[in-house]
N, C-alpha and C positions, 0 to 999 in steps of 0.2 A: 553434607558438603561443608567443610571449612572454610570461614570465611576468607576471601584474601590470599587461596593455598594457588598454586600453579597449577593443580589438575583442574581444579574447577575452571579456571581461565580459559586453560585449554580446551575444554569442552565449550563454554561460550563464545570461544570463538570460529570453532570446528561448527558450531550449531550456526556459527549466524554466515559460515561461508555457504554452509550447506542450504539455508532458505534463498540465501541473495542468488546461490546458482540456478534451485525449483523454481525461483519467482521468475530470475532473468527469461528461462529457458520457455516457462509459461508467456511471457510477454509478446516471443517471439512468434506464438503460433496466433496471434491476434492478425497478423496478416490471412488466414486461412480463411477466409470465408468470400469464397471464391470458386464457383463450379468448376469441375474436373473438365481439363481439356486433354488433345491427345498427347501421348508422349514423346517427346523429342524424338525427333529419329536420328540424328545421330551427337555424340556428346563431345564434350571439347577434349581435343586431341593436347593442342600445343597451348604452354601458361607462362607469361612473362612475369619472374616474379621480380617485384622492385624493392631492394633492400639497401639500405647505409644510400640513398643514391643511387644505386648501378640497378641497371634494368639486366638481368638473367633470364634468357628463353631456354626453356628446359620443356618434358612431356610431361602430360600429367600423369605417365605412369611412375615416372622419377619421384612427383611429390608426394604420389601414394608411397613410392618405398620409404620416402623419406621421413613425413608424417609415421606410418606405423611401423617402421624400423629404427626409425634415428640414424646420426650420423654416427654411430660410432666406427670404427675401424674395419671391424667385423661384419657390419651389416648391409643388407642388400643394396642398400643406396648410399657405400661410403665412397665411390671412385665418380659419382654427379658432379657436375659443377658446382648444383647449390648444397653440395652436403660440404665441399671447399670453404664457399663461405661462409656456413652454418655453424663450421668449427671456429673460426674468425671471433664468433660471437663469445661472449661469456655464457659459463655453462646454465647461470640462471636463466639469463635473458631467453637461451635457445632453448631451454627445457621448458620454459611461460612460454613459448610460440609453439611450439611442438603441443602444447597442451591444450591453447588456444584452437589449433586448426582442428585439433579430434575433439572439442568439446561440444556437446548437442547445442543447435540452437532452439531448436522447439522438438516436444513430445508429442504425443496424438493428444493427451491430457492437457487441456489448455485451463491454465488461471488466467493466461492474456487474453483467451477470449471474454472473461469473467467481470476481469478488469478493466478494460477499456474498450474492449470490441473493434472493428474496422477503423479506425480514425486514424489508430494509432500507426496503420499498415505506412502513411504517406513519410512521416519523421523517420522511419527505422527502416525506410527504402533508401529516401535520402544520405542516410549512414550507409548505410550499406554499397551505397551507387558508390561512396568514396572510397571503399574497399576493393570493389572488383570492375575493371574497366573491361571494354568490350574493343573491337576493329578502330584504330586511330585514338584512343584513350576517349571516347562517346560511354557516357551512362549504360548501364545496363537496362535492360527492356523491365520494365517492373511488370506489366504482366507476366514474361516470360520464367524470371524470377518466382513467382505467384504460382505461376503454373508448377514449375520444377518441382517448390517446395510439398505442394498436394499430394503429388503424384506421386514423392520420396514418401511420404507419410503416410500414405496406402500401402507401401510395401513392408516398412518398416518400423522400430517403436519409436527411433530418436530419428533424428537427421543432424549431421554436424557438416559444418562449413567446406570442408574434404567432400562429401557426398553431395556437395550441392558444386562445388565445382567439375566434378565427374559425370557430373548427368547437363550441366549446358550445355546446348548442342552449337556455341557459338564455336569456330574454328580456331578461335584466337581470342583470351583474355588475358589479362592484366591482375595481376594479386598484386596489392600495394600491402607488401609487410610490415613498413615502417608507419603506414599510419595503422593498422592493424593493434602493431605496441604502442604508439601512441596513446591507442584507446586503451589499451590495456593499462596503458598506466597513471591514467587518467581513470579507471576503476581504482586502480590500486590506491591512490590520492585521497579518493573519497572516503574508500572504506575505512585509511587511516585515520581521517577525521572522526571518524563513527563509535571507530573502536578505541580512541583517544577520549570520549567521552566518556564508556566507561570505565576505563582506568583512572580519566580522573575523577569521577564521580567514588568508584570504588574504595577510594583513598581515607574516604571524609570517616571520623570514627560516625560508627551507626549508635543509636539507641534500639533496646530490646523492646520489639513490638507487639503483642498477640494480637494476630487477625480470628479467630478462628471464630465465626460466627454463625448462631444455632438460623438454619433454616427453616423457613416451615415445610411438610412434605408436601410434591408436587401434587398432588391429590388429593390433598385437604384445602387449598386455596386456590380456586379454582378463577378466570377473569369472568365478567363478563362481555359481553359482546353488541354494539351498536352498529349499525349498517345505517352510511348518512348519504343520501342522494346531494351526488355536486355536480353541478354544470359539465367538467370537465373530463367529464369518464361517462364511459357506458353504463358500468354499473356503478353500484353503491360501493363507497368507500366503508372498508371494514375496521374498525377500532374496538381496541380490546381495553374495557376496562379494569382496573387492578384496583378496589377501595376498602381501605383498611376498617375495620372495624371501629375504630378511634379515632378521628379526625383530627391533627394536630391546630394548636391554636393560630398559627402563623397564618392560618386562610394559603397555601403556597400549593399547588398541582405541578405534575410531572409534565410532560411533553417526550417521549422516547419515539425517533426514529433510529429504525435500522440502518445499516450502511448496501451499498450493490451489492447483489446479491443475499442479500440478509434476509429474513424474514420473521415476524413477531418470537417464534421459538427460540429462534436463538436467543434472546434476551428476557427469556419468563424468567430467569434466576437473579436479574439484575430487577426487573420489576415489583417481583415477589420481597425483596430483600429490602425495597422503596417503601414498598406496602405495610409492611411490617414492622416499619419505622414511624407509620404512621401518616407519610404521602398519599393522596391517590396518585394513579397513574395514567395515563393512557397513552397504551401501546397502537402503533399506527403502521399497516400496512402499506406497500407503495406498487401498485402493479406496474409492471413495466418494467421493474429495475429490481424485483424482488426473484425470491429464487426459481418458479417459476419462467420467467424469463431467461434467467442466466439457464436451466438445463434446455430449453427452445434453441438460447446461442449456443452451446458446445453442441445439439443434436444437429446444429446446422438451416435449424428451422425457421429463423429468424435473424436478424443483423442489432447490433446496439447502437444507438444514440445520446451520447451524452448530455447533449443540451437538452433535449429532449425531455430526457430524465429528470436532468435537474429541474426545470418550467413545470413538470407534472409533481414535481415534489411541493416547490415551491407551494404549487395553488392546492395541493392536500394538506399540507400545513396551516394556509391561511383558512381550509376549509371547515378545519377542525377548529382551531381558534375560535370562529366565526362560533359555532355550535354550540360551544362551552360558554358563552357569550350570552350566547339567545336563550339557552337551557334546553336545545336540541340534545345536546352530551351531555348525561348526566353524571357531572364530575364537578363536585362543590372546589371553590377558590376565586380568590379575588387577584393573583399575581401567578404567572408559569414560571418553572426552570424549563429552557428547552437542553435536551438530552438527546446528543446523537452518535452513532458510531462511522466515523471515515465519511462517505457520503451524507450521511445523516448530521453529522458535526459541522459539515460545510455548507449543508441546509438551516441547520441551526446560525451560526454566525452571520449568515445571510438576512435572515430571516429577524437577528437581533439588532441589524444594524450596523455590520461591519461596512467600511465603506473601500470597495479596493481601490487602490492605488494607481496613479496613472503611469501608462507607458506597459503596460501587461500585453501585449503583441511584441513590442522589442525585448524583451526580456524572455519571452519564449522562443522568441531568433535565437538567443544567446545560448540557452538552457539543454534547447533542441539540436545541437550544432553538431553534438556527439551523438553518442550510442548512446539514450539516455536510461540508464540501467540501472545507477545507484541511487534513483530518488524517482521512483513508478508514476507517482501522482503528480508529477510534471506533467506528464503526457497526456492526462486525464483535466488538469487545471487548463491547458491551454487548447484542448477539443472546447473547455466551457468561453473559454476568452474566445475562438475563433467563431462559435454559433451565438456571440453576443447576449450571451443568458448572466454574467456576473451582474447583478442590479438588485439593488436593495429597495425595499418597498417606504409607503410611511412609515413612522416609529412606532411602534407597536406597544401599545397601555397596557400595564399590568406588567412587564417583563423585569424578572427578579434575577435572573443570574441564566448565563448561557456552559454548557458543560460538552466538552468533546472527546470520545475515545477515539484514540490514532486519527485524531484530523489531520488538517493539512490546506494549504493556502498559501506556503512561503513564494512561490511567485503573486496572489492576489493581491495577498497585503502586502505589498512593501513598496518601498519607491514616492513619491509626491504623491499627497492627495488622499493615503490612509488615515481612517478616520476611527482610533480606536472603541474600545468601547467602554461606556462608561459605566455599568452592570459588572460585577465580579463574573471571573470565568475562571472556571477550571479544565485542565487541560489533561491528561493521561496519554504515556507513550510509554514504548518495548523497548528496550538496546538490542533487539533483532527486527526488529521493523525495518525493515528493505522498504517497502512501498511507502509508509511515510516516516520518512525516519528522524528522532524525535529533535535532532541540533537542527536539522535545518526549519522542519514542522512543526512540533508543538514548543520545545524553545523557542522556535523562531515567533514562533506566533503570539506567542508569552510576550518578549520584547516589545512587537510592533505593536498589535492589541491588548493590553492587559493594563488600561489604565486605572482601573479601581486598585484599591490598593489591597484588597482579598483577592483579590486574581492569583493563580500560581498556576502548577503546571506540577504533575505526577510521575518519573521515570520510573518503571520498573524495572531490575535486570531482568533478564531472559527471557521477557514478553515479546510479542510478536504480533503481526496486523490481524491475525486471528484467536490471541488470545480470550480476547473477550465474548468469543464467540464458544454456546452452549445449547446442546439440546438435551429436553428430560430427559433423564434416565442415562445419561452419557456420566460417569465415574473416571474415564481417563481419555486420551486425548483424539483417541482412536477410535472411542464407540460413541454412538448414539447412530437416530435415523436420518442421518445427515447427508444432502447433496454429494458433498464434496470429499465428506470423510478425510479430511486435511489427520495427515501424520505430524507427527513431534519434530520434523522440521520446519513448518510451519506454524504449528500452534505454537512453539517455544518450550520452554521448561517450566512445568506445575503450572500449566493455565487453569487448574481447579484454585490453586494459593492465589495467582494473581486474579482472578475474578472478585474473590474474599477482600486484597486489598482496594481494586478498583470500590468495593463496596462499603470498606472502612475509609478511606478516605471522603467518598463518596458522602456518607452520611453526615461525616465530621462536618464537611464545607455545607450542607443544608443546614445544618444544627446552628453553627454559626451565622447563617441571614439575618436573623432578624431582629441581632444586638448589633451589625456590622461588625463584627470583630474579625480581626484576620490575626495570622501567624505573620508577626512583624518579619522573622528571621526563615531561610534554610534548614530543610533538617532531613535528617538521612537514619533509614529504620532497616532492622533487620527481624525475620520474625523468632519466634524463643526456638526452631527448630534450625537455624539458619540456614533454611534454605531460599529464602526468598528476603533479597534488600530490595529498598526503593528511596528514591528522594524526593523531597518534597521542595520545589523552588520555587523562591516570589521571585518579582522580575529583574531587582538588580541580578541576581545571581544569572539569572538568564542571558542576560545582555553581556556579561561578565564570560559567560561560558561561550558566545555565541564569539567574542570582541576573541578573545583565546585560542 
């Protein structure tokens, strides 16, 4: 790939429509968890739709012609009212509505169960209820809604917005189209901001980088393995240790937590690569919110709790601490890096002292008002703000530097009352990260938190909220023995390269600890193959980007 060529753009941005639409579509089935009730008996006849202002009663077999025929001249639905004013419209705006109504909103295949689980069902009902009115302009039945969508999804693979109006069995709804493109372009708004970033990130001349670093084979370095009895779980908390043959002078250990749904596997390649730099490690499982769990929720077998999660993470973190402490964990060091990925990073900055911000309820009014689909971890930050779990403990002795892949907190931290941190922190993000995407989340976080002056913040092009995610033996994006088995629209492009830089980078910023030295300046790398750029930002550029 050519640096800077217009095919490659094109594909970055074809890749990052393509996860924003798997993610959105995933999001939407996080309402599903909800027993199967009977089927409507009979479905809505008549749909008032409301466009520019003007209320149009038309059938809903008119809007199915409409929908999969179009207005054109020719076609089944061109002599309707609303194909009249459909032509009215410009041909973009009616060919984005038209595309809108057949577009799936959930699959049987849920990330959003994954992702957020049940909480998330009340915001994106809310939305929803503003789209489609019922007898007298009244909310729609969110059971009934709940119901329909189950029921569509037993029959079939997707369900789109058209098949969910075909099967209410109310007599009479309301389609508001105009807030419908509203929303739509208020998606569009964001995404510009997103992909504004890359462009202008992609601008900056790169320096020639080699990532390409020897690993050791999966099966010659093997962890070992501690089982610590904690108060707060049934059984034993299980921790994997990772200890180098060499123990580096600095006295400095690891702390790796996975992110939801993650589990120790996913990150042997990231812990082994720690190891071998001369780190210990210790890898830490989290029941409850590990994978495990997440195949319980898409089996149906179980519901998720966010707060929850986070409280149980919380106190397995402090568990482990505690061990390594006592010499329960046998992991030599006198200081931790805590090391997390998405949940595990926001456990991490917890954990180190970030203090949130005041007014985190009103600003989830604000955040939540839409369809909130262009920034996932909205919905998930503000299930934590709602179950009252945001709380930071004492200050924790010994804490050397805090490190997050695809974190995220732009609603925690911001606002009166954030209390940065004053430990160096490094930050890592994708320019296809749909779920935490890196201007508003790890820039953003950069900005707000990132008071030490080695703090920065890592964008990689083409990475994605699963990039960092790896099981042995897995070679390309698609294989290993993975839950999820996530494809290249999700992993992003060369999540094998981007793991490599997450781990050059990675080591640089430990290397650095224990002289304080930071990268006074910005810098922007390409690797000798170019296929993979990234930048490396302190925090004026952050703020600078964020201010932009």
């Amino acid at each position: 790939m050519e640096t800077g060529s217009t095919t490659a753009e094109g594909r970055a941005l074809l890749r990052g429509r393509l996860t924003g639409r798997c993610i959105a579509i995933g999001l939407m089935s996080s309402l599903l968890l909800y027993p199967l009730s009977v089927w409507p008996a009979r479905a809505s006849e008549r749909v008032e739709v409301q466009i520019d202002g003007i209320v149009l009663p038309i059938s809903v077999d008119e809007l199915s012609a409409l929908v999969r025929y179009g207005s054109a001249d020719n076609s089944p639905a061109a002599r309707t009212e609303l194909a009249t004013w459909m032509r009215l419209l410009d041909p973009a705006s009616r060919d984005g509505l038209i595309r809108l109504l057949k577009a799936p909103v959930l699959t049987r295949r849920s990330l959003g169960r994954q992702l957020l689980g049940s909480w998330g069902a009340g915001p994106l009902l809310d939305a929803l209820g503003e789209l489609i009115r019922v007898d007298q302009g009244e909310r729609i039945n969110s059971a009934l809604v709940l119901s329909v969508l189950e029921q569509l999804l037993e029959q079939q693979e997707s369900v789109s917005t058209l098949d969910v109006l075909e099967a209410l069995p109310n007599e009479q709804l309301r389609l508001d189209l105009d807030a419908l493109l509203k929303a739509a372009s208020r998606w569009r708004r964001e995404l510009k901001r997103h992909q504004s970033l890359t462009a202008k990130l992609g601008k900056a001349p790169a320096q020639m980088q080699g990532i390409a670093i020897q690993e050791d084979l999966p099966q010659a370095r093997l962890p070992q393995f501690t089982a610590l009895a904690v108060p707060h779980r049934d059984q034993p908390l299980q921790v994997e240790r990772w200890i180098p043959n060499r123990v580096r002078k600095d006295r400095t250990w690891i702390l790796l937590m996975p992110g939801l749904g993650g589990e120790p596997n996913h990150f042997h390649w990231l812990a082994r690569a720690l190891m071998q730099a001369g780190w210990p490690v210790a890898l830490v499982e989290h029941p409850g919110s590990d994978a495990a769990a997440v195949k319980a929720l898409l089996e149906g077998r179980q519901s998720f709790n966010g707060a929850e999660a986070l409280q149980q993470r919380l106190a397995d973190v402090a568990a482990v601490l505690e061990a390594q402490q006592t010499g329960h964990l046998d992991i030599q060091g006198d200081e931790v890096v805590l090391v997390g990925h998405s949940l595990g990073a926001l456990t991490a900055l917890l954990v180190g002292g970030a203090r949130p911000g005041n007014g985190m309820l009103q600003r989830c009014d604000q955040a939540l008002s839409g369809l909130p689909l262009t920034n996932l971890s909205e919905l998930l930050q503000c299930e934590l703000a709602a179950g009252g779990v945001l709380k930071i403990g004492p200050p924790l002795p010994g804490l050397r530097a805090v490190v997050g892949l695809n974190s995220f907190g732009g609603l925690i931290w911001s606002g009166a009352g954030t209390v940065p941190l004053s430990v160096p922190m490094l930050l890592f993000g994708g320019t296809l990260d749909l779920i935490t995407p890196p201007l508003d989340e790890q820039i953003g976080l950069l900005a707000s938190l990132g008071n030490n002056p080695a703090s920065r913040v890592v964008v990689v092009e083409g990475a994605s909220h699963f990039s960092p995610i790896r099981v042995d033996g897995q070679a390309v994006a698609a294989e290993g023995d993975d839950l999820f088995r996530l494809g290249e629209e999700l992993v992003g492009v060369n999540p094998l390269k981007v793991q490599q830089v997450i781990s050059l980078e990675l080591v640089r910023f430990l290397q650095q600890l224990p002289s304080s030295e930071s990268d006074a300046g910005s810098a922007h790398f390409i690797d000798a193959s170019a296929s993979t750029r990234w930048h490396r930002l302190n925090r004026r550029s952050a703020r600078d980007l964020q201010s932009q």
